[in-house]
Biopython code that builds the backbone (N, CA, C, O; Angstrom):
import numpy as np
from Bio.PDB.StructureBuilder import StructureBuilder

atoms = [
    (1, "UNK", "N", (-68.279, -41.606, -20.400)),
    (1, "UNK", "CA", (-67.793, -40.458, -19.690)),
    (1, "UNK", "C", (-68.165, -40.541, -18.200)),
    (1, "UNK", "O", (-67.377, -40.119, -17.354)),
    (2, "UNK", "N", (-69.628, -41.199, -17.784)),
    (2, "UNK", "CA", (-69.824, -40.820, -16.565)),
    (2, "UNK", "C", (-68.529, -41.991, -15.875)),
    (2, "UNK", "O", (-67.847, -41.615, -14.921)),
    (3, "UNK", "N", (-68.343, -43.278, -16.443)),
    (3, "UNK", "CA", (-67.337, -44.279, -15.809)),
    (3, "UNK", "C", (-66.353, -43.240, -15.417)),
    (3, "UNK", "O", (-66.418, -42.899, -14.236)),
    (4, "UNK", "N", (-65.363, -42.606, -16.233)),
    (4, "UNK", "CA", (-64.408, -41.757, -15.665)),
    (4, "UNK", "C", (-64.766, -40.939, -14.979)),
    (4, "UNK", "O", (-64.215, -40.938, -13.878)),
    (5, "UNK", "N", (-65.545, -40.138, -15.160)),
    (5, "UNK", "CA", (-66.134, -38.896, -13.627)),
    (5, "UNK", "C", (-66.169, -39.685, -12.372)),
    (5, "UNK", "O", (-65.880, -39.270, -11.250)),
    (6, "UNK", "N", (-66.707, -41.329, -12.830)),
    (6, "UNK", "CA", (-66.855, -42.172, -11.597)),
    (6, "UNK", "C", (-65.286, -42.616, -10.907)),
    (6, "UNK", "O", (-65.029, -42.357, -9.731)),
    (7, "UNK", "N", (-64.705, -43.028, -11.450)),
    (7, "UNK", "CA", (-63.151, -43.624, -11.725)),
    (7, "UNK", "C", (-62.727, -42.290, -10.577)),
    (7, "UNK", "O", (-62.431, -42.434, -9.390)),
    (8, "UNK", "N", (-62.810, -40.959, -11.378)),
    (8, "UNK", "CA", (-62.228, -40.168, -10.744)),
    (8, "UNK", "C", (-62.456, -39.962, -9.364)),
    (8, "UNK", "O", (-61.794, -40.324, -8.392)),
    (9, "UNK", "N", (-63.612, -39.253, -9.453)),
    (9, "UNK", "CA", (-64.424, -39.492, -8.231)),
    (9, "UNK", "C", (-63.537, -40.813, -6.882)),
    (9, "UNK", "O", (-62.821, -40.560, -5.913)),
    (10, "UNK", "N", (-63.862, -41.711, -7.252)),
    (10, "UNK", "CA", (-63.107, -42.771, -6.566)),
    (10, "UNK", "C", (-61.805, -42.713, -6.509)),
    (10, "UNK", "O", (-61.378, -43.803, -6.130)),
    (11, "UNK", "N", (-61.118, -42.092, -6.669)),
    (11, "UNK", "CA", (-59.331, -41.916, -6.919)),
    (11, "UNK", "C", (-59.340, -40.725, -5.789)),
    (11, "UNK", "O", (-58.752, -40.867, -4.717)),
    (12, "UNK", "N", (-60.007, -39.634, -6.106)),
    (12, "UNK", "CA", (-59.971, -38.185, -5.254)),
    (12, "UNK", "C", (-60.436, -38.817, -3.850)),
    (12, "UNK", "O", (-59.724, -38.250, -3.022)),
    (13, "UNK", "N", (-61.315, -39.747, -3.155)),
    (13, "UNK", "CA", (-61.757, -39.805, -2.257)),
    (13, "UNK", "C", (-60.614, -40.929, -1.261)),
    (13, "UNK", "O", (-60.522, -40.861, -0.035)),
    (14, "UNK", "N", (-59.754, -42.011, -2.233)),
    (14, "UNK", "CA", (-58.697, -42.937, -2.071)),
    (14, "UNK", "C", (-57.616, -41.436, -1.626)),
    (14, "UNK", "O", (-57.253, -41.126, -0.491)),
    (15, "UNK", "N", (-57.394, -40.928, -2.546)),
    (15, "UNK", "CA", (-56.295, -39.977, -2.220)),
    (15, "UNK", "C", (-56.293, -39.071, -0.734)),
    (15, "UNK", "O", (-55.423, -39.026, 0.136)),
    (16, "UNK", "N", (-57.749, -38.314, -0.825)),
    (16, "UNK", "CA", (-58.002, -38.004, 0.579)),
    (16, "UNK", "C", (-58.181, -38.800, 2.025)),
    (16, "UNK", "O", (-58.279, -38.338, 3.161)),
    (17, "UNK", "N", (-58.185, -39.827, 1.671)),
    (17, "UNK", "CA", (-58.072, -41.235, 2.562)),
    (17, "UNK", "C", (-56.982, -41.116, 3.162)),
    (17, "UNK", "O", (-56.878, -40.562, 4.256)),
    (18, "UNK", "N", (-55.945, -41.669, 2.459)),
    (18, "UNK", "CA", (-54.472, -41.669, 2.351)),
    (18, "UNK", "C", (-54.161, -40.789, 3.411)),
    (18, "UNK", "O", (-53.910, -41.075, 4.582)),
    (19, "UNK", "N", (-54.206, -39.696, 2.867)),
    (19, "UNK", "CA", (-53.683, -38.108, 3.079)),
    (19, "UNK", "C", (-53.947, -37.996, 4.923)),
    (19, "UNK", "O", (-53.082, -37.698, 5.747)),
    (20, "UNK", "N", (-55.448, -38.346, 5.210)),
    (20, "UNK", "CA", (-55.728, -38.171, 6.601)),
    (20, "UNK", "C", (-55.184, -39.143, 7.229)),
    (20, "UNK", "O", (-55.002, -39.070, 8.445)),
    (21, "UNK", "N", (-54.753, -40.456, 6.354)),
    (21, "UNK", "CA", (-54.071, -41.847, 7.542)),
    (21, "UNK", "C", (-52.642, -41.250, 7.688)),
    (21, "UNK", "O", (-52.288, -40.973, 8.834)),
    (22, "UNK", "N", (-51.675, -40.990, 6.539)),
    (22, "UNK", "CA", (-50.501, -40.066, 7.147)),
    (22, "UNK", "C", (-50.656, -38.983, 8.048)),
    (22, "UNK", "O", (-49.956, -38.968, 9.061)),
    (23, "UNK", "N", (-51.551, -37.984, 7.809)),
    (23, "UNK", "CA", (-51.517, -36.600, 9.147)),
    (23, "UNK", "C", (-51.774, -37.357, 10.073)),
    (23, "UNK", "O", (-51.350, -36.750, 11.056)),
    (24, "UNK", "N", (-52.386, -38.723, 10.561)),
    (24, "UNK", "CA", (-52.772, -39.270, 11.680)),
    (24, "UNK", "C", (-51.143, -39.701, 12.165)),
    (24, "UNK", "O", (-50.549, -39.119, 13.073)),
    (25, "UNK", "N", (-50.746, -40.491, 11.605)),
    (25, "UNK", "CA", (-49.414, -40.928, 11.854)),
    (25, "UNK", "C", (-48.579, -40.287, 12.053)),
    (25, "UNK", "O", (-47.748, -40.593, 12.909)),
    (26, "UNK", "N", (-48.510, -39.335, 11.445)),
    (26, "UNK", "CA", (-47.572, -38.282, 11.960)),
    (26, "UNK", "C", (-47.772, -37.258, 12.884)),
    (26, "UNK", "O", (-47.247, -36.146, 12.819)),
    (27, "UNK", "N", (-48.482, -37.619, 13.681)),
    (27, "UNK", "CA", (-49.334, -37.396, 14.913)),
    (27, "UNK", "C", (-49.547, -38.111, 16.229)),
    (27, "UNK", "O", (-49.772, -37.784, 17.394)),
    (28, "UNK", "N", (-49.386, -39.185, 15.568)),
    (28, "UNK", "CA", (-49.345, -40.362, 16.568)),
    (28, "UNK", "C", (-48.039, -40.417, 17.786)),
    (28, "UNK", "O", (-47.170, -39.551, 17.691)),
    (29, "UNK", "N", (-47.948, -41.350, 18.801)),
    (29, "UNK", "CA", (-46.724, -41.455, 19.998)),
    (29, "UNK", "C", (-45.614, -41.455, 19.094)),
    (29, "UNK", "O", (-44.823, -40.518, 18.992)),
    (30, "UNK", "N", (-45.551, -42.917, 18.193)),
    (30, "UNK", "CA", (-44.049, -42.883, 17.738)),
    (30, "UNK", "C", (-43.610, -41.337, 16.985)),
    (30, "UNK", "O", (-42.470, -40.874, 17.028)),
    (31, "UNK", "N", (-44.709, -40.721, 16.345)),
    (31, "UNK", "CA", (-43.921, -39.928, 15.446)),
    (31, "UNK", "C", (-43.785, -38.549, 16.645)),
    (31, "UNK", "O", (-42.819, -37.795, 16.533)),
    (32, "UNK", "N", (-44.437, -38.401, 17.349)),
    (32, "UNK", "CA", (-43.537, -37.300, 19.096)),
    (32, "UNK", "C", (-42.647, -37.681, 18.982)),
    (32, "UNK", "O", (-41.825, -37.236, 18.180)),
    (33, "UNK", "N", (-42.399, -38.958, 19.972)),
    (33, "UNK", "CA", (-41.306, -39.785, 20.096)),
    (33, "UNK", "C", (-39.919, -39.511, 19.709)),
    (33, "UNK", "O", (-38.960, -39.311, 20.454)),
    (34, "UNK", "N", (-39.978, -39.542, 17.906)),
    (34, "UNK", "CA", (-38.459, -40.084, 16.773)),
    (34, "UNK", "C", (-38.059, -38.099, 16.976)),
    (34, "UNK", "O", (-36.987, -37.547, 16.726)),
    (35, "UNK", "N", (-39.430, -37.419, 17.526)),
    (35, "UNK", "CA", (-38.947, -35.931, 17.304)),
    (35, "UNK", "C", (-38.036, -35.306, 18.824)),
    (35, "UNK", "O", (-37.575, -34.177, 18.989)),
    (36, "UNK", "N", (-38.007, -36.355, 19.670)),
    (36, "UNK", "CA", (-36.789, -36.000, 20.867)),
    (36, "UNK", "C", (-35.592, -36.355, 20.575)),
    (36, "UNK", "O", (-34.716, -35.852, 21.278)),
    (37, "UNK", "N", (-35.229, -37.157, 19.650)),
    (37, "UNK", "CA", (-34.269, -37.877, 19.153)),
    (37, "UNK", "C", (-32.967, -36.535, 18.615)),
    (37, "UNK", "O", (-33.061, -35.871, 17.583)),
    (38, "UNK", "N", (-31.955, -36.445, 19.539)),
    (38, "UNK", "CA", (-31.324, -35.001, 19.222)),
    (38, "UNK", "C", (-31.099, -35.319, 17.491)),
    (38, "UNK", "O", (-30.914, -36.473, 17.104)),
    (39, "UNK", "N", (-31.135, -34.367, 16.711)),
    (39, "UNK", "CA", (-31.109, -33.800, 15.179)),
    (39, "UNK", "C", (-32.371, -34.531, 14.671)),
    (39, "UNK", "O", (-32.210, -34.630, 13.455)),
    (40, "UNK", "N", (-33.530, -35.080, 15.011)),
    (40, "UNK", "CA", (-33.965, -35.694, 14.271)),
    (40, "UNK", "C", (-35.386, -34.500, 14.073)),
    (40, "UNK", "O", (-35.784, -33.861, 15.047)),
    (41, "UNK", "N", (-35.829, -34.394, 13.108)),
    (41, "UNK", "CA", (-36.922, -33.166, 12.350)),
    (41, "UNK", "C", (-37.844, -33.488, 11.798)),
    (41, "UNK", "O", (-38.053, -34.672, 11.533)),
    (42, "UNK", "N", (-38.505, -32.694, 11.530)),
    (42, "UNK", "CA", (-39.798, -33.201, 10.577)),
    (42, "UNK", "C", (-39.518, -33.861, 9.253)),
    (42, "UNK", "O", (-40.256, -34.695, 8.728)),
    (43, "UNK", "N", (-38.554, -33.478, 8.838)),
    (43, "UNK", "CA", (-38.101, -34.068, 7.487)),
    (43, "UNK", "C", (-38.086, -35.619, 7.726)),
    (43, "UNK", "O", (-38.841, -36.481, 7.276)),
    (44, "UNK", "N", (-36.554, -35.763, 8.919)),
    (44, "UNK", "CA", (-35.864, -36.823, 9.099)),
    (44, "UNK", "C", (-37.243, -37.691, 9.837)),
    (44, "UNK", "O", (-37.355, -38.830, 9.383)),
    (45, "UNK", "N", (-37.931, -37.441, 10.533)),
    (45, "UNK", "CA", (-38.441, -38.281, 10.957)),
    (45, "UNK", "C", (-40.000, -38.944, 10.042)),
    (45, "UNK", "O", (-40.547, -39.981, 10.418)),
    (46, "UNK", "N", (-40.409, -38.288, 9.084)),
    (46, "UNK", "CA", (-40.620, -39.043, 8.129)),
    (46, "UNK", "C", (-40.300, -39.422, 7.115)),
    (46, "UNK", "O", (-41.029, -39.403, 6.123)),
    (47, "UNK", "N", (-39.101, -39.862, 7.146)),
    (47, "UNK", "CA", (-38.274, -40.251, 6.507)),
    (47, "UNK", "C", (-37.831, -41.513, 7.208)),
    (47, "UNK", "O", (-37.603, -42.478, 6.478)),
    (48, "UNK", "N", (-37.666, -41.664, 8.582)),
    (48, "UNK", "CA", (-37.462, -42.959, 9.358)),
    (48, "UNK", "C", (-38.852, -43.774, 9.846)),
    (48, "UNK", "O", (-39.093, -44.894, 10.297)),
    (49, "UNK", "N", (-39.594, -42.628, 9.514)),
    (49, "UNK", "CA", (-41.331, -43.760, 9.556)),
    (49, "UNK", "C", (-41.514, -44.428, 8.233)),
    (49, "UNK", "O", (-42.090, -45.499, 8.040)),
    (50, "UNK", "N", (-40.966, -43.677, 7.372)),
    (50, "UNK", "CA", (-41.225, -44.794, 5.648)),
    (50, "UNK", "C", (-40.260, -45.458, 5.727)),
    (50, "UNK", "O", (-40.513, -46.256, 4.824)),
    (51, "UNK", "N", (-38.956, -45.878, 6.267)),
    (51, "UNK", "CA", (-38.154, -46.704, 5.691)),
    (51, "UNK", "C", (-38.849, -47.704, 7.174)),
    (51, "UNK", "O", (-39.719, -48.523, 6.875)),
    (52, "UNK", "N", (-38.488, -47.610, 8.525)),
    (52, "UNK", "CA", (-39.034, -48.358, 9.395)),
    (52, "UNK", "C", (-40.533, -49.497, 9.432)),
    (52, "UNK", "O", (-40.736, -50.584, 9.972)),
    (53, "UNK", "N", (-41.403, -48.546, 8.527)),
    (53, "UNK", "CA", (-42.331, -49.103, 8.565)),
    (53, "UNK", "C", (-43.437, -49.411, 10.032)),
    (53, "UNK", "O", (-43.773, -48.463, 10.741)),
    (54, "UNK", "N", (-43.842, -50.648, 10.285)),
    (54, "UNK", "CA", (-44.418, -50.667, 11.613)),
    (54, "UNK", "C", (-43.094, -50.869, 12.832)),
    (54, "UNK", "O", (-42.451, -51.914, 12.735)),
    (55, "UNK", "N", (-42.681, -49.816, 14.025)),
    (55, "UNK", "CA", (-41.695, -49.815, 14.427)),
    (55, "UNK", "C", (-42.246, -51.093, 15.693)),
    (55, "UNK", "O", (-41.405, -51.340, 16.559)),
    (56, "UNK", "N", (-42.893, -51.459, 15.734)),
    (56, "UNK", "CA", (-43.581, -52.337, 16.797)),
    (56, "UNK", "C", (-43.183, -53.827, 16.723)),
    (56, "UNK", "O", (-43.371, -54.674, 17.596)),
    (57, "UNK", "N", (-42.584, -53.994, 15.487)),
    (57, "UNK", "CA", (-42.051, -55.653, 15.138)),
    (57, "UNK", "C", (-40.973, -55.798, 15.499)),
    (57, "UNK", "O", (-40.376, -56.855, 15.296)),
    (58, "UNK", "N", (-40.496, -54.890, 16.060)),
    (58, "UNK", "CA", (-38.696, -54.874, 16.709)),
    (58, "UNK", "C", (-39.553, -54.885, 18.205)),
    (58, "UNK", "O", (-40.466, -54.229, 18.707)),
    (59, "UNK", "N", (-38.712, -56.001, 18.583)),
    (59, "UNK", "CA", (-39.076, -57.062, 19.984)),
    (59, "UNK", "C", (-37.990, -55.504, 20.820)),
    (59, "UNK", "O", (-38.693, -54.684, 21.409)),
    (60, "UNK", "N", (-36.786, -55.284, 20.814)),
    (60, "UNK", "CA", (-36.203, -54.287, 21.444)),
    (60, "UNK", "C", (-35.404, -53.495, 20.175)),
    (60, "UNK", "O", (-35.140, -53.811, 19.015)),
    (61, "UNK", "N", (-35.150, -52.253, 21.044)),
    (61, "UNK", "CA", (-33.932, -50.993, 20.238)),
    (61, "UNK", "C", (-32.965, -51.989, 19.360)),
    (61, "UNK", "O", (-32.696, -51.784, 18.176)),
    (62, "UNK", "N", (-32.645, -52.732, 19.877)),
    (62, "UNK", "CA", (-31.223, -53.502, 19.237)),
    (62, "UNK", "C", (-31.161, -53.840, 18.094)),
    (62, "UNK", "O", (-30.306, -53.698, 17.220)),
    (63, "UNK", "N", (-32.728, -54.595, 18.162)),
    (63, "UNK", "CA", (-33.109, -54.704, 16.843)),
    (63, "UNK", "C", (-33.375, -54.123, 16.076)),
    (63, "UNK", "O", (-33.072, -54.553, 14.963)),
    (64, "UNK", "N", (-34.097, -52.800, 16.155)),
    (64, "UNK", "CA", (-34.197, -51.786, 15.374)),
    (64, "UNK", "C", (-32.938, -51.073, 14.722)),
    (64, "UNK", "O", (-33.001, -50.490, 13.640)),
    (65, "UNK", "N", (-31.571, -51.197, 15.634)),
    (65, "UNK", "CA", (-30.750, -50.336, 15.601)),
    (65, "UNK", "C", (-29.889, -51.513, 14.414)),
    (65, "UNK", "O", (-29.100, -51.033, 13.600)),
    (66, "UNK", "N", (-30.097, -52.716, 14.438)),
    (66, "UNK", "CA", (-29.391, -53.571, 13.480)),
    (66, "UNK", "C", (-29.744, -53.457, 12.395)),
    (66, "UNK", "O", (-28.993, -53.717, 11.455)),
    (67, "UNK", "N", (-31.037, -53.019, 12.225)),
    (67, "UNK", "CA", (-32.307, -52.963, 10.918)),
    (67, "UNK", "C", (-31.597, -51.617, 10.206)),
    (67, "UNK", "O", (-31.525, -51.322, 9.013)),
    (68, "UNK", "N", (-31.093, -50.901, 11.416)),
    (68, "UNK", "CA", (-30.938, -49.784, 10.306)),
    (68, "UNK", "C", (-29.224, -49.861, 10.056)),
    (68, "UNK", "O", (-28.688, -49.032, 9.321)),
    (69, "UNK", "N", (-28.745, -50.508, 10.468)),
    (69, "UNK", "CA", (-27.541, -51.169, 10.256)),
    (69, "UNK", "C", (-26.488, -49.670, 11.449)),
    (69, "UNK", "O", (-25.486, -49.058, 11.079)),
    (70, "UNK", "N", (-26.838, -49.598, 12.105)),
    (70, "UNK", "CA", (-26.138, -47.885, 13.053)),
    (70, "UNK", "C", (-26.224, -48.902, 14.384)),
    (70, "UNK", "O", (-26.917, -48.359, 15.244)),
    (71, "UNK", "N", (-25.763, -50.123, 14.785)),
    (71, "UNK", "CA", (-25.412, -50.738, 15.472)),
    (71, "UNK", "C", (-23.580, -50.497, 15.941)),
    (71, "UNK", "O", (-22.885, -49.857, 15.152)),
    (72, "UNK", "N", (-23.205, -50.829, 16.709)),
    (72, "UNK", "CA", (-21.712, -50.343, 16.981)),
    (72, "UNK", "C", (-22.007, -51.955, 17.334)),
    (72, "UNK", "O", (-22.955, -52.558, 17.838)),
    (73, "UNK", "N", (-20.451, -52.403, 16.705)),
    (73, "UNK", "CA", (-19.578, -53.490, 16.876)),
    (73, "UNK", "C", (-18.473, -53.500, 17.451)),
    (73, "UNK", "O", (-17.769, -52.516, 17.227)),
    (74, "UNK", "N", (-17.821, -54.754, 18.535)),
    (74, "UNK", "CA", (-17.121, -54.981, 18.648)),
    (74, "UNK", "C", (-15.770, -54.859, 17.296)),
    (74, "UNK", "O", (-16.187, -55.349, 16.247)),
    (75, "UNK", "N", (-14.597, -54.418, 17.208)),
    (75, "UNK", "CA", (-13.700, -54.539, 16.052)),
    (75, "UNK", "C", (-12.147, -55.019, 16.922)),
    (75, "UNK", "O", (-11.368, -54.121, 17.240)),
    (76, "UNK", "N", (-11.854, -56.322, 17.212)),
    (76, "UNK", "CA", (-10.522, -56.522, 18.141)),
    (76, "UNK", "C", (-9.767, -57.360, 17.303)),
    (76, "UNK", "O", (-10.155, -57.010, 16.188)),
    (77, "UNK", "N", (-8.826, -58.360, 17.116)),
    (77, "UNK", "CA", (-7.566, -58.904, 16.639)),
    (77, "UNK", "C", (-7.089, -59.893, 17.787)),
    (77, "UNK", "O", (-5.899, -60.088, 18.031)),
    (78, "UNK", "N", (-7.922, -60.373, 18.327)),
    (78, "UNK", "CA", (-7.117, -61.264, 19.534)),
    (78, "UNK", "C", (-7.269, -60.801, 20.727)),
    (78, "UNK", "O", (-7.266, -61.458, 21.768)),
    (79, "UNK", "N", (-7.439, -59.369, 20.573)),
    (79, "UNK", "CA", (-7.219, -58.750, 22.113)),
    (79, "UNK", "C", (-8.298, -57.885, 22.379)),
    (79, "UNK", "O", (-8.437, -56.674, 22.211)),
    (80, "UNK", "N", (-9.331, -59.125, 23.013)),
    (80, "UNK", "CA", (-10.593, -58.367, 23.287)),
    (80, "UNK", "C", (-11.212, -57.656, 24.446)),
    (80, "UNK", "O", (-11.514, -58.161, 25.528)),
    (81, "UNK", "N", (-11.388, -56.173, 23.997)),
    (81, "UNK", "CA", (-11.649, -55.317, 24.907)),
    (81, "UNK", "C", (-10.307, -54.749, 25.607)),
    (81, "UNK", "O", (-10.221, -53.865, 26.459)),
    (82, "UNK", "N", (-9.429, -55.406, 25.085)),
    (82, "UNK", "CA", (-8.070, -54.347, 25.740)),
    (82, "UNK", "C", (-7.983, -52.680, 25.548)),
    (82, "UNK", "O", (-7.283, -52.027, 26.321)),
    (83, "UNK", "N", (-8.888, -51.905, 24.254)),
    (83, "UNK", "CA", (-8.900, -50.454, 24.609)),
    (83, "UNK", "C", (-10.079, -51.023, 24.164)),
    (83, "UNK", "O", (-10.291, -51.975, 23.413)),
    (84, "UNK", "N", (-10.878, -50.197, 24.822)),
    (84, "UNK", "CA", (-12.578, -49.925, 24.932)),
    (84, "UNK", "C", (-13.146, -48.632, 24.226)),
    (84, "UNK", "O", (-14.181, -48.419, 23.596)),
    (85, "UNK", "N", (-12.296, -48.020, 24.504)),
    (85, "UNK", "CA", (-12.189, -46.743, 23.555)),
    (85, "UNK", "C", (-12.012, -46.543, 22.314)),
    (85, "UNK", "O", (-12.336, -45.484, 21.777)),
    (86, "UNK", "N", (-11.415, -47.637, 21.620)),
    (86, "UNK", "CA", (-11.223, -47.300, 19.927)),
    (86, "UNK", "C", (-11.347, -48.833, 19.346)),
    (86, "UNK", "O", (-11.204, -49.051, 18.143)),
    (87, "UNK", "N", (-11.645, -49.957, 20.362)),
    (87, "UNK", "CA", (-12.067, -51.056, 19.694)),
    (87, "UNK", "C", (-13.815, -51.060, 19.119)),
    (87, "UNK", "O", (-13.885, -51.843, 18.172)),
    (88, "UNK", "N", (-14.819, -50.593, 19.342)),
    (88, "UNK", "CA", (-16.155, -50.528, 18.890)),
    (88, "UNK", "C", (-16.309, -49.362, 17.898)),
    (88, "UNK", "O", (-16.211, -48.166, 18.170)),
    (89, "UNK", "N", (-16.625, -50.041, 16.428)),
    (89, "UNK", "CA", (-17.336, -49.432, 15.157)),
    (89, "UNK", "C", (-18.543, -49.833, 15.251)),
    (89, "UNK", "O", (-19.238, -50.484, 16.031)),
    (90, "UNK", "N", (-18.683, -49.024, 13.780)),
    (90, "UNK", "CA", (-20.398, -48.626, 13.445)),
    (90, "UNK", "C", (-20.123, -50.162, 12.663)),
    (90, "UNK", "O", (-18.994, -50.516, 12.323)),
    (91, "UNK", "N", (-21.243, -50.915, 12.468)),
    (91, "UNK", "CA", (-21.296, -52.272, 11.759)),
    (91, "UNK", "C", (-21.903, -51.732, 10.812)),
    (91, "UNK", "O", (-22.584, -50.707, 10.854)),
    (92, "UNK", "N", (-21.571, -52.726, 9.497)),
    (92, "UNK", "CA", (-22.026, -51.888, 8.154)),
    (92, "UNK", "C", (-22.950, -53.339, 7.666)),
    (92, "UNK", "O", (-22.455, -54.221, 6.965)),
    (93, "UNK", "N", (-24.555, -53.371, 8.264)),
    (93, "UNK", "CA", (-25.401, -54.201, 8.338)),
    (93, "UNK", "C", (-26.457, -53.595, 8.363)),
    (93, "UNK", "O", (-26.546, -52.441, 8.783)),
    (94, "UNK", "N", (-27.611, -54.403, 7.832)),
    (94, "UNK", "CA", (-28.902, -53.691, 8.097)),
    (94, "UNK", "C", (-29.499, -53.833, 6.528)),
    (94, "UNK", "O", (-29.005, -54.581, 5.684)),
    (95, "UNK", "N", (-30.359, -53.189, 6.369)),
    (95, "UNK", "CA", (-31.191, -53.346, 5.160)),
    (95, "UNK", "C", (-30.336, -52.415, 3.828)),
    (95, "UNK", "O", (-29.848, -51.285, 3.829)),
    (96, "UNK", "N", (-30.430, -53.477, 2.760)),
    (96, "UNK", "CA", (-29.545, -52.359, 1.883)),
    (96, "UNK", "C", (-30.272, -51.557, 1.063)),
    (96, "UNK", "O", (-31.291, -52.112, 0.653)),
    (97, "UNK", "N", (-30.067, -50.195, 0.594)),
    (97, "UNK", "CA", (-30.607, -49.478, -0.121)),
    (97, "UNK", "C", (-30.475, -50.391, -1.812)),
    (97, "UNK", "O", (-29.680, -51.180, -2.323)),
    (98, "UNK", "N", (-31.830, -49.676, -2.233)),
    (98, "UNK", "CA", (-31.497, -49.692, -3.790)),
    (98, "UNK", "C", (-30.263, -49.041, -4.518)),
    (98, "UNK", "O", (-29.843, -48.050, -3.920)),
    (99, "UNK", "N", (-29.436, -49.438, -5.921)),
    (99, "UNK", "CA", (-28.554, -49.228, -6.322)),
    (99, "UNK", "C", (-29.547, -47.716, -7.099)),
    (99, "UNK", "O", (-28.972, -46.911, -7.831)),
]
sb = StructureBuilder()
sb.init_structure("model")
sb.init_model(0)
sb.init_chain("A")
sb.init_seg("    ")
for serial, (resi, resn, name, xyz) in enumerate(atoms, 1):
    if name == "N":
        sb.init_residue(resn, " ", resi, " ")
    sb.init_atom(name, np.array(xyz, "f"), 0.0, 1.0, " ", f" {name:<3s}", serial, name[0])
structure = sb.get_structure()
């Protein structure tokens, strides 16, 4: 019995661990930061710190913006850049979700 009081013990103190390294993070520059981002909220923006992970391994935006696959592409037929206006889509790239 005392092993499990111990076990436990050690689980409750892991858990409260945890708990203070997220309130830190979500505290931290990047997580200000993702909250100027017009629509982006408390929800959404931890929600783009768990899928992002460490945002610091993206050398620039571009890369980040490919990662999440919300990159705009070139889309032309021969005739490139002739309207500028309705030739660039969203590219459908980036990390894929689970089924």
């Amino acid at each position: 019995m005392r092993l499990l009081i111990g076990q436990y013990d050690l689980l409750e103190q892991q858990i409260q661990d945890a708990d203070r390294r997220v309130a830190a993070l979500l505290d931290g520059e990047v997580a200000q930061r993702l909250l100027t981002i017009p629509g982006v909220g408390p929800s959404n923006r931890r929600a783009l710190m768990a899928e992002i992970g460490d945002i610091w391994r993206f050398t620039d935006v571009d890369q980040l913006l490919a990662y999440a696959g919300v990159h705009p592409k070139e889309q032309s037929s021969g005739k490139k850049g002739a309207n500028p206006e309705t030739s660039w889509v969203m590219a459908k790239t980036g990390k894929r979700l689970p089924a």
